[in-house]
VOLOPA-222423 format. One record per residue (C-alpha): residue number from 1; chain; y, z, x. Coordinates in steps of 0.2 Angstrom, whole numbers, plus 5000, padded with zeros to 4 digits. Example, Ala and Ser with C-alpha at 12.3 -4.5 7.8 and 13.67 -1.06 7.14 Angstrom:
REM VOLOPA-222423
   resi   chain      y      z      x
      1       A   4978   5039   5062
      2       A   4995   5036   5068
***
This chain:
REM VOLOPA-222423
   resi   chain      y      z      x
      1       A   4912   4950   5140
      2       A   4904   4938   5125
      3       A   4915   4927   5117
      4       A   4917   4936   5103
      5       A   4922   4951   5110
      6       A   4936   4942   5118
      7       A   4939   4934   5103
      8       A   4940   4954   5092
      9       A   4952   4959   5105
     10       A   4965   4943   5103
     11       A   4965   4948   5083
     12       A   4970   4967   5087
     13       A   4981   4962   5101
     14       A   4989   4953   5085
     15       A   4987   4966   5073
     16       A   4998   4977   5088
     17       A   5011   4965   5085
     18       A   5016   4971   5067
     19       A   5014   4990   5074
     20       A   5028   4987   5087
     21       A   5041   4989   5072
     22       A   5035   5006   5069
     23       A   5035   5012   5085
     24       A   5044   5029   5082
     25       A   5028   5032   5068
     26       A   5016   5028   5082
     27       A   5021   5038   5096
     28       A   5022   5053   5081
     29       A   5006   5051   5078
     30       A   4998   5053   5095
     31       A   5010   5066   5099
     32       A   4999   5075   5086
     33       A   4984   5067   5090
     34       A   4985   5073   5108
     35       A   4992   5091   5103
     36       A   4975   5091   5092
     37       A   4964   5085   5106
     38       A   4970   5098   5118
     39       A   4971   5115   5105
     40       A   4956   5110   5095
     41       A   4944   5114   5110
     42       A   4952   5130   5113
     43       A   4945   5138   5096
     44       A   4929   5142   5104
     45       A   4934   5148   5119
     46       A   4942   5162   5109
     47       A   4928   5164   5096
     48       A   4917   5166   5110
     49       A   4929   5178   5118
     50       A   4929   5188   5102
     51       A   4909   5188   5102
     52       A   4911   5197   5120
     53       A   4924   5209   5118
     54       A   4920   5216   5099
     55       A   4902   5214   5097
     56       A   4893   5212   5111
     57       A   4903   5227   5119
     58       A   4913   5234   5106
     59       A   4926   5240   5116
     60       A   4944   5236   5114
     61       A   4940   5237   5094
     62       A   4962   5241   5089
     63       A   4965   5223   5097
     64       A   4953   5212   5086
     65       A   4967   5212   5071
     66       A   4978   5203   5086
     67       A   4963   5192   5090
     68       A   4958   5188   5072
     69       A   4979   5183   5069
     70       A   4978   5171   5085
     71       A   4961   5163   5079
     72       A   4969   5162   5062
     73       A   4985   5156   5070
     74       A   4977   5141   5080
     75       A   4967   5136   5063
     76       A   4983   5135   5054
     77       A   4992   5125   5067
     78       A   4977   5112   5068
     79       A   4979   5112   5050
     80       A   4998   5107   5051
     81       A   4995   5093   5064
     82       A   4981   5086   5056
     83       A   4991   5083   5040
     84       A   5007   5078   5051
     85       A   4993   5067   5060
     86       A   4986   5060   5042
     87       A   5005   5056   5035
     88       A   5013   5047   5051
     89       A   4995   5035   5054
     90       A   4994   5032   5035
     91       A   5014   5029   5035
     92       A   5011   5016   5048
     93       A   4997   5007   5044
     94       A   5004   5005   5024
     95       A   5022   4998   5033
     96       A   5014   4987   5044
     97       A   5002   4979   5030
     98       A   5013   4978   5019
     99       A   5023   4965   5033
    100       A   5006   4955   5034
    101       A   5004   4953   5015
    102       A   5022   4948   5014
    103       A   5020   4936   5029
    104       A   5006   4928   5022
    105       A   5015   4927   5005
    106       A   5028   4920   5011
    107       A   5018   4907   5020
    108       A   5007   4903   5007
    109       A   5019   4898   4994
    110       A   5026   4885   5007
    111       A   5010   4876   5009
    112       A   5008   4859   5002
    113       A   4999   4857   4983
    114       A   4985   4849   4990
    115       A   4979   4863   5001
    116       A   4979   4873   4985
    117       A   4969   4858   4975
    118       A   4956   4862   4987
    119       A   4955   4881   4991
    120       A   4948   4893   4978
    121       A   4962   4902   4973
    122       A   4950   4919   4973
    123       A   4946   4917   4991
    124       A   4968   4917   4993
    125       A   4967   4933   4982
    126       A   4953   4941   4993
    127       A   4965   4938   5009
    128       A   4978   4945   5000
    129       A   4973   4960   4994
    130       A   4956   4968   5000
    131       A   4957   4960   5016
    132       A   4974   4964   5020
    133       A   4970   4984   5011
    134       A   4954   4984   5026
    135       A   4964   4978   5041
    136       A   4976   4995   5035
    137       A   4961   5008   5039
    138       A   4963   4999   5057
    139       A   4979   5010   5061
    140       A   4977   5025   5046
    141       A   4958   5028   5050
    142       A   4952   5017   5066
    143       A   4965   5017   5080
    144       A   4973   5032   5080
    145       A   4956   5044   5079
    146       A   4947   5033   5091
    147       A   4962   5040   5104
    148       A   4960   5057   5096
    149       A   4940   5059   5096
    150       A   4941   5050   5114
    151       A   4954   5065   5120
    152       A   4944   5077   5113
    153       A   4929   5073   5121
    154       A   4938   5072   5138
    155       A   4947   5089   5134
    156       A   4927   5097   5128
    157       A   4918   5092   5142
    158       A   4931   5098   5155
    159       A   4930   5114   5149
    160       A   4913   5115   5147
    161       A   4910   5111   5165
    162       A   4923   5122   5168
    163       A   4916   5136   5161
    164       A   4896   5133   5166
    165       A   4891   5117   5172
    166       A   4872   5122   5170
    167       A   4873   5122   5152
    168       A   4886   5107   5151
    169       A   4873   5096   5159
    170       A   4858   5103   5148
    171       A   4871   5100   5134
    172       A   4873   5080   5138
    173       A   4854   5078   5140
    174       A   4854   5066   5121
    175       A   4871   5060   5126
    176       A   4862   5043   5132
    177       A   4853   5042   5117
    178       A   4866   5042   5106
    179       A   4875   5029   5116
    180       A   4860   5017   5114
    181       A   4860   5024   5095
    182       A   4879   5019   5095
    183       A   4876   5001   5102
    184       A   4862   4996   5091
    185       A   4872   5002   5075
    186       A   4888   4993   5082
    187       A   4879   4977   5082
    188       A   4871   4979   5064
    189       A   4888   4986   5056
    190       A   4896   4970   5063
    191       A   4883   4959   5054
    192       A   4884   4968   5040
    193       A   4902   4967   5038
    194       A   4902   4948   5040
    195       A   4890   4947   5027
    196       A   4901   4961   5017
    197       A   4917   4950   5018
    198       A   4907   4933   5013
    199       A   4900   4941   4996
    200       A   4917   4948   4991
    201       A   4926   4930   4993
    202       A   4912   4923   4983
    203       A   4913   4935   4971
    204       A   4933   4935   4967
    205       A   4930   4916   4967
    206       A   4920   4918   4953
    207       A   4927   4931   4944
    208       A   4943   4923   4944
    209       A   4939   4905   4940
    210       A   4929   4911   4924
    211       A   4939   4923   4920
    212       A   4951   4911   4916
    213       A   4940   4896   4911
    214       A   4933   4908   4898
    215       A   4938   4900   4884
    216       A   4924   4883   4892
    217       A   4912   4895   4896
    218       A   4912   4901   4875
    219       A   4917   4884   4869
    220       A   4901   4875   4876
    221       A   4890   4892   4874
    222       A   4888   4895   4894
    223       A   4890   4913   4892
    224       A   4868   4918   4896
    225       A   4869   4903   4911
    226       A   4886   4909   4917
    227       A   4879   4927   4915
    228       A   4863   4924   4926
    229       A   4875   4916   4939
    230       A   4886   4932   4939
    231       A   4870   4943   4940
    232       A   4863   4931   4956
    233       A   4882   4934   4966
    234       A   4883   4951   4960
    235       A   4865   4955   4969
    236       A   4869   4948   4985
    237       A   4886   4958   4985
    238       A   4876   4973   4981
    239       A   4865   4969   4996
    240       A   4876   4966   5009
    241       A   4883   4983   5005
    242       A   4865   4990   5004
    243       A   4862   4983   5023
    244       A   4879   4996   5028
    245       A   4871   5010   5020
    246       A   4854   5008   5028
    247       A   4861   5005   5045
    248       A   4872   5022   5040
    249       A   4857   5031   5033
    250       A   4847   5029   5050
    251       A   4862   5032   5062
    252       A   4869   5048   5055
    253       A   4850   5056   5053
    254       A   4847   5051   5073
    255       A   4863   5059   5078
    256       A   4863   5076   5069
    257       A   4843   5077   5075
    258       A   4851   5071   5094
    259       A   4866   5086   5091
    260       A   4853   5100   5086
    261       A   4842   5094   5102
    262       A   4857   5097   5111
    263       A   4860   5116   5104
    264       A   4843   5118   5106
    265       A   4842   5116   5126
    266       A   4857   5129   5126
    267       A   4847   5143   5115
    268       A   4831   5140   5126
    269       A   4840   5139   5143
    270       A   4849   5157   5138
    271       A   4832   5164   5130
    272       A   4824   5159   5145
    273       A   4838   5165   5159
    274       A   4840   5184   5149
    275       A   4820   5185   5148
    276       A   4817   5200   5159
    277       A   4836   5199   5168
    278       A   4842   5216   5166
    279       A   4858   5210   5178
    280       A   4863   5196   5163
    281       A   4880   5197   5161
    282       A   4888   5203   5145
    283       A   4898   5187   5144
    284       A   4884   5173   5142
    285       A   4881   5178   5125
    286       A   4898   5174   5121
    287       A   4897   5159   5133
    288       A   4881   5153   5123
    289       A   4892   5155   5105
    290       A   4905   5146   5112
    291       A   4894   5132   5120
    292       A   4886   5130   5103
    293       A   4901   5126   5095
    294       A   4907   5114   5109
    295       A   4892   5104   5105
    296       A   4896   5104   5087
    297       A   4913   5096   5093
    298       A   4905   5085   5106
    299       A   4893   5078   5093
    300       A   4902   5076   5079
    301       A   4918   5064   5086
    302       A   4904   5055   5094
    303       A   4898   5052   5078
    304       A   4915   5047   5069
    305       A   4918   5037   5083
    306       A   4905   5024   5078
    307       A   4910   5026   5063
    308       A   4931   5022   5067
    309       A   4923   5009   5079
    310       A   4916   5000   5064
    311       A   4931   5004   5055
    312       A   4941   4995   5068
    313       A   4928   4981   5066
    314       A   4929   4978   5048
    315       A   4948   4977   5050
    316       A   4948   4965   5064
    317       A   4936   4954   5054
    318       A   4947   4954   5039
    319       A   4961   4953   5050
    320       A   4954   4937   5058
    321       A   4953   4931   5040
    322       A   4970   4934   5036
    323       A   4978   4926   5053
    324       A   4967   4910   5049
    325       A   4978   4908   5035
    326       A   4995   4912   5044
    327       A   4988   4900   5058
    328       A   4987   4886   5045
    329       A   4998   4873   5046
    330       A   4998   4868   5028
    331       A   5018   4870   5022
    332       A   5028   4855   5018
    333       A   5038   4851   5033
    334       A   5054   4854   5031
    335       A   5064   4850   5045
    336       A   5078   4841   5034
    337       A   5095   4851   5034
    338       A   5107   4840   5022
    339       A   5113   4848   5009
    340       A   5128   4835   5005
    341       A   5117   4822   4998
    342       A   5126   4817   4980
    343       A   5110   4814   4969
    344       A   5119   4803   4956
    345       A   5113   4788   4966
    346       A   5100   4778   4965
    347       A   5082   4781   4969
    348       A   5074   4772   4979
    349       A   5054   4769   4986
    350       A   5053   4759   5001
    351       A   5035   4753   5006
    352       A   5029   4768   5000
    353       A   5010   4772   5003
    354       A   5000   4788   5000
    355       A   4982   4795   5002
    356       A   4973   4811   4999
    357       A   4961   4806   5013
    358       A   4959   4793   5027
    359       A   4967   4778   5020
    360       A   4959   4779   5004
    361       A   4975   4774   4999
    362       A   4982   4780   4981
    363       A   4998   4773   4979
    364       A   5001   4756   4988
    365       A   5017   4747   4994
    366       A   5025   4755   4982
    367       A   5044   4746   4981
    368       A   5055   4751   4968
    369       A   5073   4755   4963
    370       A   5077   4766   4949
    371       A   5097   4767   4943
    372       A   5107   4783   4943
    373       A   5107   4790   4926
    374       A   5093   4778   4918
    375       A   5076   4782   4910
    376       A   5063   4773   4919
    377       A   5045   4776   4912
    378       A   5029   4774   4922
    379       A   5015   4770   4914
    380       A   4995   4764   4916
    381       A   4978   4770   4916
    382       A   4971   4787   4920
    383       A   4970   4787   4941
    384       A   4985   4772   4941
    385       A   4995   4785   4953
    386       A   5010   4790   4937
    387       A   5008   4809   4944
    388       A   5006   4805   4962
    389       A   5025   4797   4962
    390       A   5030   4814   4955
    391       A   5022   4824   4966
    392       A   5030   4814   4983
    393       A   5046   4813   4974
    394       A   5047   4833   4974
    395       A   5038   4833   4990
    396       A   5021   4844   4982
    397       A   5014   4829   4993
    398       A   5020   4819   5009
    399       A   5018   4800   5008
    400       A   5009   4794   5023
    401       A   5019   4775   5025
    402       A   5036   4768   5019
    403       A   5048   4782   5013
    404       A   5060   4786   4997
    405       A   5078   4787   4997
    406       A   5092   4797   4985
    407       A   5104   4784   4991
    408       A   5103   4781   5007
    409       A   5096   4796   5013
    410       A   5079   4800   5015
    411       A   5073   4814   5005
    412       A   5063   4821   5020
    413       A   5080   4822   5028
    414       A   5084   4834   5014
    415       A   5086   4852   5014
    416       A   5069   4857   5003
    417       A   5077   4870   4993
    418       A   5090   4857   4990
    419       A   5079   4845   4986
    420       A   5071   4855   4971
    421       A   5085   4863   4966
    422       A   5092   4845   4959
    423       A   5074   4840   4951
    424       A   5066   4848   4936
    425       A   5047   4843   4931
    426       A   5044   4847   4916
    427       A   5024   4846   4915
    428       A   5009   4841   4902
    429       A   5000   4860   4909
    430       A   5013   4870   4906
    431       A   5012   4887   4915
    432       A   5019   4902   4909
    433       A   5019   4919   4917
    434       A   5016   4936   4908
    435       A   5030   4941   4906
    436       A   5047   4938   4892
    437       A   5051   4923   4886
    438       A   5071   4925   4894
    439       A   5061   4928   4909
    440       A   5049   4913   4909
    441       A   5064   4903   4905
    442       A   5075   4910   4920
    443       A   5061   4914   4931
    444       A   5071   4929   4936
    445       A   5087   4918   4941
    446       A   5101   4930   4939
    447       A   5114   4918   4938
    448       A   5106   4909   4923
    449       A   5113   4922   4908
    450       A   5108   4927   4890
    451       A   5119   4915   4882
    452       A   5114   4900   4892
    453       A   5097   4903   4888
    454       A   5101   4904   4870
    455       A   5113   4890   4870
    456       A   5099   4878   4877
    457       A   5085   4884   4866
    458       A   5095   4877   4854
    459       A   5099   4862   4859
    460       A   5081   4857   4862
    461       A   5077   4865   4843
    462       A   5066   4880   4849
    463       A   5078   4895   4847
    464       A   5072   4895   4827
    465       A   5053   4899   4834
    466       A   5060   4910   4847
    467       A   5069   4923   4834
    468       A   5054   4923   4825
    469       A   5042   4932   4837
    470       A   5043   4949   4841
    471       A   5056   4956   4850
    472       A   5061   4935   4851
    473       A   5069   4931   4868
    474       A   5059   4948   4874
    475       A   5042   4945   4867
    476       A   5032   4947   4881
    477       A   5022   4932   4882
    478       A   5000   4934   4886
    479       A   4994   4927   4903
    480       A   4997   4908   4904
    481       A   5006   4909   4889
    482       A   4989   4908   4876
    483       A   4997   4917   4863
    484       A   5009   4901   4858
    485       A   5003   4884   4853
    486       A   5004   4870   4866
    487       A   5019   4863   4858
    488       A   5027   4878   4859
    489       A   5025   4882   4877
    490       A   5033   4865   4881
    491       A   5046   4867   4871
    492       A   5051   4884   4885
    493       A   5046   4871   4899
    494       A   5058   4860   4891
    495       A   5072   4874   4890
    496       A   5067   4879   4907
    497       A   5073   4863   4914
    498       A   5089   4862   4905
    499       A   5096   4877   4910
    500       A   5094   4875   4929
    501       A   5103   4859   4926
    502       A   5094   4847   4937
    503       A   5102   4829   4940
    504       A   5084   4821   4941
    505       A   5072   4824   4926
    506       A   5055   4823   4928
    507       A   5043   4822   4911
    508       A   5024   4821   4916
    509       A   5015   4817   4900
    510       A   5025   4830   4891
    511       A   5020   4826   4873
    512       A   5002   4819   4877
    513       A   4993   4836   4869
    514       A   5004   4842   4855
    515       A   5002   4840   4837
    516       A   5014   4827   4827
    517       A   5028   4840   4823
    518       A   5029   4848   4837
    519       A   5030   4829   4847
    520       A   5045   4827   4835
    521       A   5054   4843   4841
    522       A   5047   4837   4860
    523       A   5055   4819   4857
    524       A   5072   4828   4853
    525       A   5072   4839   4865
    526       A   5067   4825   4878
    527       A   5082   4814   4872
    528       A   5095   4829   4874
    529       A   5086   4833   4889
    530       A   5090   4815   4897
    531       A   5106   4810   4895
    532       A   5118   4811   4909
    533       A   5106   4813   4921
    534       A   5092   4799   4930
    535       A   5075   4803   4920
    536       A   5057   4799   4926
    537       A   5043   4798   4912
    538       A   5024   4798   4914
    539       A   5021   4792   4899
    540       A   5004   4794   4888
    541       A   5007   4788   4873
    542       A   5019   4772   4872
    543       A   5028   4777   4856
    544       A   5036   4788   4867
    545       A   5045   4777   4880
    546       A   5050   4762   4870
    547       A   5068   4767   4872
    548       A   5066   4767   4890
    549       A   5079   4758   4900
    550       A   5064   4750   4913
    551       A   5047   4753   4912
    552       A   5036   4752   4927
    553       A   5016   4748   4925
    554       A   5003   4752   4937
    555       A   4987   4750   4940
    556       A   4975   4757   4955
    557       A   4992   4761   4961
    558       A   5002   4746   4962
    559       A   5015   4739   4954
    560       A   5011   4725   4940
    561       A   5026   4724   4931
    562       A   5042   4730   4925
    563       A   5053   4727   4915
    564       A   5057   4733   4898
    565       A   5048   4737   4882
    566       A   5052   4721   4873
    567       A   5053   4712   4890
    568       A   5034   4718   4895
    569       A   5027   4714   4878
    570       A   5031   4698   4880
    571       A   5026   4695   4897
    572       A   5007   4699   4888
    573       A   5002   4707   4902
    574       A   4996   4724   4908
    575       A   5007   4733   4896
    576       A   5004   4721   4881
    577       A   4987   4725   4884
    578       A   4989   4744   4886
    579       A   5000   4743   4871
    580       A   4986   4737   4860
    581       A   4973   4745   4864
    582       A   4983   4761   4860
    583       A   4989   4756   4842
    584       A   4973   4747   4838
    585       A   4967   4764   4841
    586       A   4979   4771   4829
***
């Protein structure tokens, strides 16, 4: 057995697992495939049994109404279980993929922010929706009709044995064939498929990166480059899908040509054994009719079943795609349990050292205490590590040295949920989903009413923009929010935050793209959104933070000073000289 084979039956082994739930659909289903398997074959027999009794001999003709009604009978039963069959298998495999793309979901959005920086979100989308919709054909379309075409076959072959073993063996003379037919398409499906699943990822990640940097592609006329991009992916998706169908046009030919071979050694063998036989009995013609159609039924689940096998195939390969991501180990770890921690304390970093990779460290021995209820500022040039502290704070990232305290408990020591629920980020890229206003505010918090909603839009002055969109805290707002300004989508960040009622504030470069008014409106918003509670800004423009109760500067991230404004400006150091270039500017 090759390693890959081995390798395909640990993933469906897997894939088993998520069926176990569903047992009482699965055992339905094969009760219905076996009662199929075993009443299917039977239709010939009488067919044939018809051919002798009513005309070859034409005898007994008052009882072929009774033998019309059971042929019609077993036709409609077969039609009954086959739906029965269809429903329970389809039943099952939607449950059980729906439990993988709610497993995989619910592992995704635990994972760290850094494994999302470097995946393309389309390759995430591909494994979410068209891989997971594939591996479902393994249980509606694959599984259950491999065990159904298999028992078929079983049940066929036994009976034609039974009934002539001459013409079964003449019958299986091609069956070798198509077994070596079967093999070689096996193999070429497989690599068609991997090459199938490669081209849709590239594809989605494409599609979805320029779909939403459309407005860079127009902006900086990319669309003709951009385009003949497209056209180049878009051929080699079409390919890999060609390569599926040719492998499908050859196979499908060879095994109707190998089934008519098959009929035809039957009609010669019988030609041949009534030529000159006046002692042939009456029943071989019926026996020949009935053979004919076995072969139909011998041929044609061994032509499905390449096809359910490759079926299976494409689903353990997606499958395989899918359990890579469950298999990750990516999530923030969040083995802390306190949920008592008082977060009007101070904040402390301890020796606090981070990198993205190796030790190309980011931030470096970072020490620092910021007050309970105090505005601290960090500022300092593009790269200095402002948003990196952010992101450790909340834990986004994990630092790799040192550690930072709420007090004197380690945050790592705290419940994650807990964690976040007590910090609000309030960020320069707002994010808006498309949906209401209310809802983008609440993010679908039940506990958050109306009222509150309203309540804090006004105190951060956007309630008077609000009631002047349609339908106002129900206007149903574009993707990413693009139908507001900038300033306008902070302001609903910034009334986001105030009504979950966090105890640290987080403000990362909140007023560094905005016009001059609606910084104005920001500026009041930020000071109602501070007091009473310890606020953390990342500051752009200096103006901003001069009221700050301690600034900290950075550089190449390290600490180089703190102090405040006035304090700093005197010391003529890093900030002073930050501080001039910004005005001189101005």
């Amino acid at each position: 057995m090759s390693q890959q084979t081995r390798s395909d039956i640990k993933v469906f082994k897997r894939l088993l697992v998520f069926a176990k739930d569903y047992k009482r659909y699965l055992l339905l289903t094969l009760l219905f495939t076996i009662v199929l398997g075993a009443i299917s074959p039977v239709r010939p027999m009488l067919i044939g049994e018809v051919v002798n009794r009513f005309i070859v001999d034409s005898q007994d003709q008052s009882a072929l109404t009774k033998w019309c009604i059971l042929l019609v009978g077993i036709s409609l039963s077969e039609g009954v279980f086959q739906f029965l069959n269809s429903y329970y298998s389809n039943l099952m495999a939607q449950s059980v993929i729906r439990d993988i793309r709610q497993r995989l979901y619910a592992h995704l959005i635990k994972f760290k922010s850094q494994f999302f920086d470097k995946t393309p979100i389309g390759n995430l989308v591909t494994r979410l929706v068209s891989d997971i919709e594939a591996i479902s054909d393994v249980f509606s379309s694959g599984l259950i009709d491999i065990v159904g075409d298999l028992l078929l076959l079983i049940v066929v072959i036994i009976l034609m044995f039974i009934s002539n073993w001459q013409l079964s063996l003449l019958s299986l003379i091609p069956i070798p064939l198509l077994l070596i037919a079967t093999r070689v398409f096996a193999r070429a499906m497989r690599r068609s498929f991997q090459q199938e699943r490669q081209q849709v990822t590239r594809l989605n990640t494409f599609i979805q990166e320029h779909l939403s940097g459309m407005s860079i592609v127009q902006l900086f006329n990319r669309e003709k480059q951009e385009y003949d991009k497209f056209k180049g992916i878009n051929a080699d998706h079409r390919q890999a899908h060609i390569n599926a169908v040719w492998a499908f046009s050859i196979f499908f030919p060879v095994v109707e040509f190998l089934s008519s071979l098959s009929i035809a050694f039957v009609l010669v063998w019988g030609g041949l054994y009534t030529m000159g036989n006046t002692d042939i009995s009456s029943d071989m013609f019926g026996e020949i009719f009935t053979f004919t159609l076995w072969i139909s039924m011998l041929f044609r689940p061994i032509r499905q079943l390449a096809d359910k096998f490759n079926i299976l195939q494409r689903g353990v390969v997606r499958a395989e795609r899918v359990f890579e991501i469950l298999d990750m180990n990516e999530d923030v770890q969040a083995e802390g349990k306190d949920k008592s921690v008082d977060f009007n304390q101070n904040l402390r970093f301890e020796h606090v050292y981070f990198a993205y990779k190796g030790e190309e460290w980011i931030l470096k021995d970072i020490n620092l205490e910021i007050p309970a209820g105090k505005m601290v500022a960090f500022v300092g040039a593009t790269g200095a590590g402002k948003s990196t502290i952010v992101n450790l704070l909340a834990r986004f990232y994990e630092f790799q040295k040192g550690d930072i305290k709420i007090g004197d408990t380690s945050i790592k020591d705290i419940e994650l949920s807990y964690l976040r629920k007590n910090i609000a980020i309030v960020l320069q890229d707002v994010f808006l989903f498309s949906d209401t206003v209310l809802n983008n505010i609440t993010l679908g918090n039940p506990e958050i009413t109306r009222e509150e909603v309203i309540e804090a839009a006004k105190a951060v002055g956007a309630h008077d923009f609000i009631m002047k969109l349609p339908g106002n805290y129900d206007y149903q707002i574009g993707e990413r929010g693009g139908v507001l300004s900038v300033g306008q989508r902070q302001l609903i960040s910034f009334i986001r935050a105030f009504v979950y009622k966090p105890t640290i504030l987080i403000l990362d470069e909140a007023t560094s793209s905005v016009d001059s008014e609606s910084e104005h409106l920001i500026q009041k918003a930020t000071d109602k959104l501070t007091q009473g509670r310890t606020a953390i800004v990342i500051a752009h423009r200096l103006s901003t933070i001069q009221k700050a109760d301690m600034i900290v500067v950075l550089d190449q991230g390290e600490i180089k000073e703190i102090g405040s404004h006035y304090e700093l400006l005197e010391l003529n150091g890093f900030y002073k000289n930050l501080y001039d270039i910004q005005f001189s500017e101005n």
